[in-house]
DSSP file (Angstrom, degrees, kcal/mol; ACC not computed):
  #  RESIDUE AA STRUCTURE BP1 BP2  ACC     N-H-->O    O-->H-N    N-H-->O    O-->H-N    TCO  KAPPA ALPHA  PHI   PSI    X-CA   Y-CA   Z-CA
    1    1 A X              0   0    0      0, 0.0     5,-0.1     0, 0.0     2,-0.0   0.000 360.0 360.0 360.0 137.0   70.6   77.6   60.9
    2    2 A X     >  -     0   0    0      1,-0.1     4,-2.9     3,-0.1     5,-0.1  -0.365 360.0-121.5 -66.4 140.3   68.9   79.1   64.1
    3    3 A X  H >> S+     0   0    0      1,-0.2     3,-1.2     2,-0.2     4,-0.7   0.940 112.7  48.6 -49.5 -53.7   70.9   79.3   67.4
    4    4 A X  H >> S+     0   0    0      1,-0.3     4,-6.2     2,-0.2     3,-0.6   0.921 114.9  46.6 -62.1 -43.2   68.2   77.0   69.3
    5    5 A X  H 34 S+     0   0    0      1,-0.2    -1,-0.3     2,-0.2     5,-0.3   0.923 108.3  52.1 -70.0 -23.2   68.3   74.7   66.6
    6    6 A X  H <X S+     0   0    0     -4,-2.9     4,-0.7    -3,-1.2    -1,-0.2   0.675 111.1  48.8 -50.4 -33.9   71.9   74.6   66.4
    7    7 A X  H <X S+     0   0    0     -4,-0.7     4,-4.3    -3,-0.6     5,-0.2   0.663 106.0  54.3 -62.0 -65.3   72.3   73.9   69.9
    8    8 A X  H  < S+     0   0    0     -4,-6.2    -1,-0.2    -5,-0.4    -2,-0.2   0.093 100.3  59.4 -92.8  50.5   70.0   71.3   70.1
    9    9 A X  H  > S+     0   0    0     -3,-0.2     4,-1.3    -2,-0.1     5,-0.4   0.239 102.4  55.3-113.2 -68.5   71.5   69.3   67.4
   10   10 A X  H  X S+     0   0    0     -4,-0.7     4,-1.8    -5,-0.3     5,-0.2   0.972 108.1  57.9 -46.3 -47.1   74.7   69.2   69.5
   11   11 A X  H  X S+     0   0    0     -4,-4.3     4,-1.7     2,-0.2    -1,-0.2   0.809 106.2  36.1 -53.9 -37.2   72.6   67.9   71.9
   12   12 A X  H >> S+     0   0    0     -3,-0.2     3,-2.8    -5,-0.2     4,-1.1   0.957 115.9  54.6 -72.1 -76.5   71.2   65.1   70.6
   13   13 A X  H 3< S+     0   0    0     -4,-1.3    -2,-0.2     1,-0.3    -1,-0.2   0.630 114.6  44.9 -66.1 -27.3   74.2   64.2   68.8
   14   14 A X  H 3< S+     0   0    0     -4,-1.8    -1,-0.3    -5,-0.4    -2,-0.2   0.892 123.3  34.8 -44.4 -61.1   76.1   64.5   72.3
   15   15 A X  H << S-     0   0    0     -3,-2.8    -2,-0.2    -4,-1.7    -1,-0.2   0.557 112.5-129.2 -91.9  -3.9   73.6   62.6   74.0
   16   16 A X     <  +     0   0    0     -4,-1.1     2,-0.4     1,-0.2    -3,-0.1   0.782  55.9 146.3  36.4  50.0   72.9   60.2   70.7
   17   17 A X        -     0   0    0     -5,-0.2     4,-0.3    -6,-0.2    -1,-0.2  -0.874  51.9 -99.9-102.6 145.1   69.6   60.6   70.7
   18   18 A X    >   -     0   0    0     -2,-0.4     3,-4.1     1,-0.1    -1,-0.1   0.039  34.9-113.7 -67.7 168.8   66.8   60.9   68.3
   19   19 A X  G >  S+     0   0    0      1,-0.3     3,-1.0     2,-0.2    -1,-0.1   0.880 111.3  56.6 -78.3 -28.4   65.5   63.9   67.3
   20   20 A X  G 3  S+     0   0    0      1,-0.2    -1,-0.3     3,-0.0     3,-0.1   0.571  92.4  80.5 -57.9  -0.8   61.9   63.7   68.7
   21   21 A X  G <  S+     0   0    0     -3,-4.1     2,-0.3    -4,-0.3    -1,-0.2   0.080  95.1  38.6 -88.8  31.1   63.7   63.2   72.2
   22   22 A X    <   +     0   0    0     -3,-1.0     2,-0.3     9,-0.0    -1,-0.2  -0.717  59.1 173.5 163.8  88.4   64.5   67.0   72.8
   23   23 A X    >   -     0   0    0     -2,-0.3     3,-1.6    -3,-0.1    42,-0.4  -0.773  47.8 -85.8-111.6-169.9   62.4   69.8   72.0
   24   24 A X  T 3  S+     0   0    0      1,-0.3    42,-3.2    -2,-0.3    41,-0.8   0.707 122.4  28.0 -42.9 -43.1   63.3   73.6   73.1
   25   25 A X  T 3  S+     0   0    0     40,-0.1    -1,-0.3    39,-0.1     2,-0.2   0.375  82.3 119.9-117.4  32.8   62.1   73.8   76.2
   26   26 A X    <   -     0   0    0     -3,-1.6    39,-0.3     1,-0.1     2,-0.0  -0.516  67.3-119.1 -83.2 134.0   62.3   70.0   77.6
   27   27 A X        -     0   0    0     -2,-0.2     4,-0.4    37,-0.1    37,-0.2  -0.083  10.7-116.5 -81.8 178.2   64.7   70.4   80.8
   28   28 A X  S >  S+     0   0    0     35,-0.9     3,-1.2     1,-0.2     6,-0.2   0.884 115.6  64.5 -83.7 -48.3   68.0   68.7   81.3
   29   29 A X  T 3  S+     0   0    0      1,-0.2    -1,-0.2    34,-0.2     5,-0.1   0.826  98.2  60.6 -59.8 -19.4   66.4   66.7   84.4
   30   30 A X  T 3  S+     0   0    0      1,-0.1     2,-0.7     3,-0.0    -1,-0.2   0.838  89.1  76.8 -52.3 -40.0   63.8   64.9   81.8
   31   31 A X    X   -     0   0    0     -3,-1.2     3,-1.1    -4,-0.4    -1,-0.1  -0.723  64.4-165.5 -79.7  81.5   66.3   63.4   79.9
   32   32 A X  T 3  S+     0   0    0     -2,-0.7     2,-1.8     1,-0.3    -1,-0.2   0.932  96.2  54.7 -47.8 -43.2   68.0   60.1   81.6
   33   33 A X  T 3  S+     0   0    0      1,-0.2     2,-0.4    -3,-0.1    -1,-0.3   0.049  95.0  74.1 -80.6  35.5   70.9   60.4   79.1
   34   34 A X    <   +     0   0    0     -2,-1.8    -1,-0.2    -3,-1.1    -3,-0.2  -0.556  67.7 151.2-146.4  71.7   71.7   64.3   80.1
   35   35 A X     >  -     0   0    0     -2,-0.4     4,-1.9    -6,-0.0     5,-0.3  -0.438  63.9 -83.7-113.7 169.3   73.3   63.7   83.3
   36   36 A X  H >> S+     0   0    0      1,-0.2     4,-2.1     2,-0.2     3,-0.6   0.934 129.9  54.5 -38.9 -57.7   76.0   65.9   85.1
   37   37 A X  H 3> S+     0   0    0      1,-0.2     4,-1.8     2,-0.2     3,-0.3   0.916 111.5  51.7 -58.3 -39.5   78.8   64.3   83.2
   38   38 A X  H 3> S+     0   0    0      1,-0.2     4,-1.6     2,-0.2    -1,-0.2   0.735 100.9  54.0   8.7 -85.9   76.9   65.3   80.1
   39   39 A X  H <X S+     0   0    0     -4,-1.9     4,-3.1    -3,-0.6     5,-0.4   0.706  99.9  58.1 -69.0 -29.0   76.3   68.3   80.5
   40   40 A X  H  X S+     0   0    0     -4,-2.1     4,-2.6    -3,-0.3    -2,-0.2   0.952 111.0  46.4 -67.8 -52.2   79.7   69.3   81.1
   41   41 A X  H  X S+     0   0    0     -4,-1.8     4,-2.7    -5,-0.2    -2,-0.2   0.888 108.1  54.2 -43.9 -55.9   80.5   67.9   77.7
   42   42 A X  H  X S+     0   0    0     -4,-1.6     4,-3.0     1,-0.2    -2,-0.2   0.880 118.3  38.8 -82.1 -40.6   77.4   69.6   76.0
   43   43 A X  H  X S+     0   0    0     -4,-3.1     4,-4.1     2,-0.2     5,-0.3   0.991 112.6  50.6 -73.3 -43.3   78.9   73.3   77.6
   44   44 A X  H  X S+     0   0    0     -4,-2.6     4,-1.8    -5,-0.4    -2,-0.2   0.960 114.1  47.9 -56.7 -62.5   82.3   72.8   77.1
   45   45 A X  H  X S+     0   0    0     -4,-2.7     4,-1.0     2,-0.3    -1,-0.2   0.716 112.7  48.1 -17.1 -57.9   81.1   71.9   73.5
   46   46 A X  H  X S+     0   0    0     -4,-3.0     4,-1.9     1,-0.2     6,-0.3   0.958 109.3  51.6 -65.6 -61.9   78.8   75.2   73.2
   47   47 A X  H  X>S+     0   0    0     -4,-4.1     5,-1.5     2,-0.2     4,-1.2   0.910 115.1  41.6 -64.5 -31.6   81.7   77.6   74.5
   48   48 A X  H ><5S+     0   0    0     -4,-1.8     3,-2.4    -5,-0.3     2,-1.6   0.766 119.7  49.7 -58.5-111.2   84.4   76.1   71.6
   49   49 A X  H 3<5S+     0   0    0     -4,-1.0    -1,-0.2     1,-0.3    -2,-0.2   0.477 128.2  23.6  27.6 -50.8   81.1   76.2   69.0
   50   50 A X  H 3<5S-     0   0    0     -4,-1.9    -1,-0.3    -2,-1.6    -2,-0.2   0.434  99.8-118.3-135.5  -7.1   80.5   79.7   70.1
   51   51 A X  T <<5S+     0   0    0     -3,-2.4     2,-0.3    -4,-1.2    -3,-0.2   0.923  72.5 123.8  67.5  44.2   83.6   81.4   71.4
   52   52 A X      < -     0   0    0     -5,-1.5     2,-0.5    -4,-0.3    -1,-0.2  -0.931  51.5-147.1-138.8 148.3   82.1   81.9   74.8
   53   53 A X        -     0   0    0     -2,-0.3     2,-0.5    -3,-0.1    -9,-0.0  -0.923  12.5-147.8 -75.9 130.6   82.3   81.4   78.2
   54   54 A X        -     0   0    0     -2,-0.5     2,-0.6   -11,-0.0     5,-0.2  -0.824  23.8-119.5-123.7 131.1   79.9   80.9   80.2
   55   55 A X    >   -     0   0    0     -2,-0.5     3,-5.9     1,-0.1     4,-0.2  -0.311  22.5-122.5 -90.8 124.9   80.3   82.1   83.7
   56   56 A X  G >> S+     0   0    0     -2,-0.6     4,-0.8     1,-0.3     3,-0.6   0.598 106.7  63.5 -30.0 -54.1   80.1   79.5   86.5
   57   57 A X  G 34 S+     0   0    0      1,-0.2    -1,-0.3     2,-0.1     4,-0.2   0.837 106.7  55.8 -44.8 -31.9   77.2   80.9   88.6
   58   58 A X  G X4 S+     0   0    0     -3,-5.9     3,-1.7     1,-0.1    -1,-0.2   0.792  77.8  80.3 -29.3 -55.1   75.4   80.2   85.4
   59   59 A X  G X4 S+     0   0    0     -3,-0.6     3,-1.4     1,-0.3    -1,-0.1   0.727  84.7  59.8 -62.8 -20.4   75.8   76.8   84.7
   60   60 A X  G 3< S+     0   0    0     -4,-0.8    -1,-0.3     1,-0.2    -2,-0.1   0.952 110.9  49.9 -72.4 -32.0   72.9   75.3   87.4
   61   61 A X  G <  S+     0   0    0     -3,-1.7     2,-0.6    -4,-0.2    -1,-0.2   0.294  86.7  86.8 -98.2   3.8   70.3   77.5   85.2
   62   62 A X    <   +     0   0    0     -3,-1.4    -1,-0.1     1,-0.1     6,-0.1  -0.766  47.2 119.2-111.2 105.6   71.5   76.2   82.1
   63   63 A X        +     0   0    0     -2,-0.6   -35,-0.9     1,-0.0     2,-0.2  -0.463  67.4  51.6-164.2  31.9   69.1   72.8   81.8
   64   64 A X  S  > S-     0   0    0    -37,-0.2     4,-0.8     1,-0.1     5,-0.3  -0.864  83.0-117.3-179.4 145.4   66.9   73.7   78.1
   65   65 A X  H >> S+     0   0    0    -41,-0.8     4,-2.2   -42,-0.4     3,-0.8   0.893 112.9  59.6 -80.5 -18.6   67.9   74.6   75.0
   66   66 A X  H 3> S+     0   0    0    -42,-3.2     4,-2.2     1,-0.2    -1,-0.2   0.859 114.3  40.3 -60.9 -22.9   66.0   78.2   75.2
   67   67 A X  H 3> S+     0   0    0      2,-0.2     4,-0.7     3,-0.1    -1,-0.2   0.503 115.6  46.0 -97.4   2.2   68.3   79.1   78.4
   68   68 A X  H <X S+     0   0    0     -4,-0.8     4,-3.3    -3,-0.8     5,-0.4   0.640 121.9  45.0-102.0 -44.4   71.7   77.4   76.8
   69   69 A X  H  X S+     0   0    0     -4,-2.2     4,-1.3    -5,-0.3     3,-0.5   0.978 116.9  44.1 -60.0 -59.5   70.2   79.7   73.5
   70   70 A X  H  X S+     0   0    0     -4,-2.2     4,-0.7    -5,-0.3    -1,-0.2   0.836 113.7  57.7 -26.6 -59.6   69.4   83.0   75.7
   71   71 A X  H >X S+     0   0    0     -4,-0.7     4,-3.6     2,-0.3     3,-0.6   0.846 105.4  35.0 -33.8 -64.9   72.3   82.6   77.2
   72   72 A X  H 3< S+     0   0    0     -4,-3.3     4,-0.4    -3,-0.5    -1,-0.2   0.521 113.3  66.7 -92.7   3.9   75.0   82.6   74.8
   73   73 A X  H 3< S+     0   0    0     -4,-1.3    -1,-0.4    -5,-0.4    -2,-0.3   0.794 102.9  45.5 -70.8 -39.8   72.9   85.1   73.0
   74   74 A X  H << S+     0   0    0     -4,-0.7    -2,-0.2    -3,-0.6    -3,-0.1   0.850 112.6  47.3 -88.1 -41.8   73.5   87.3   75.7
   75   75 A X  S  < S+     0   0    0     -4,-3.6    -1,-0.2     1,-0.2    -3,-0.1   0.794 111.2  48.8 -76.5 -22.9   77.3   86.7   76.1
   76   76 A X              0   0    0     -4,-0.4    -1,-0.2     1,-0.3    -2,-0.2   0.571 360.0 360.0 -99.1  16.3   78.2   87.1   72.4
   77   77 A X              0   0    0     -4,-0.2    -1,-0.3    -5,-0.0    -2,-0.1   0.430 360.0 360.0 -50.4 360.0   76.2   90.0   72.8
């Protein structure tokens, strides 16, 4: 399966939502259910998933699954 999709599959299942609620590049602020506490769930999630960290100056710019994808493309890089 492809990282983006992989990713946004956690998301929805995170956020329980269906799959037509969340395409690639639909931001985190669109989303009522994808709220701070959320999101913290949906990274912590990604770095176990993915053997990653993602480093804290990051995290405000990670809000889509193409910049959660970029991202951790970049780090297991």
């Amino acid at each position: 399966m492809e990282l983006k999709e992989e990713i946004r599959n956690i998301i929805l299942q995170i956020l329980e939502l269906p799959v037509s609620a969340l395409a690639y590049d639909t931001e985190m602020n669109e989303i009522a259910e994808w709220d701070s506490i959320h999101n913290v769930i949906i990274l912590s999630t990604l770095e176990e998933r993915y053997g990653i960290l993602f480093p804290d100056d990051d995290l405000f710019g990670l809000t889509s699954v193409n910049a959660l994808a970029s991202e951790i493309a970049r780090l297991k890089a």
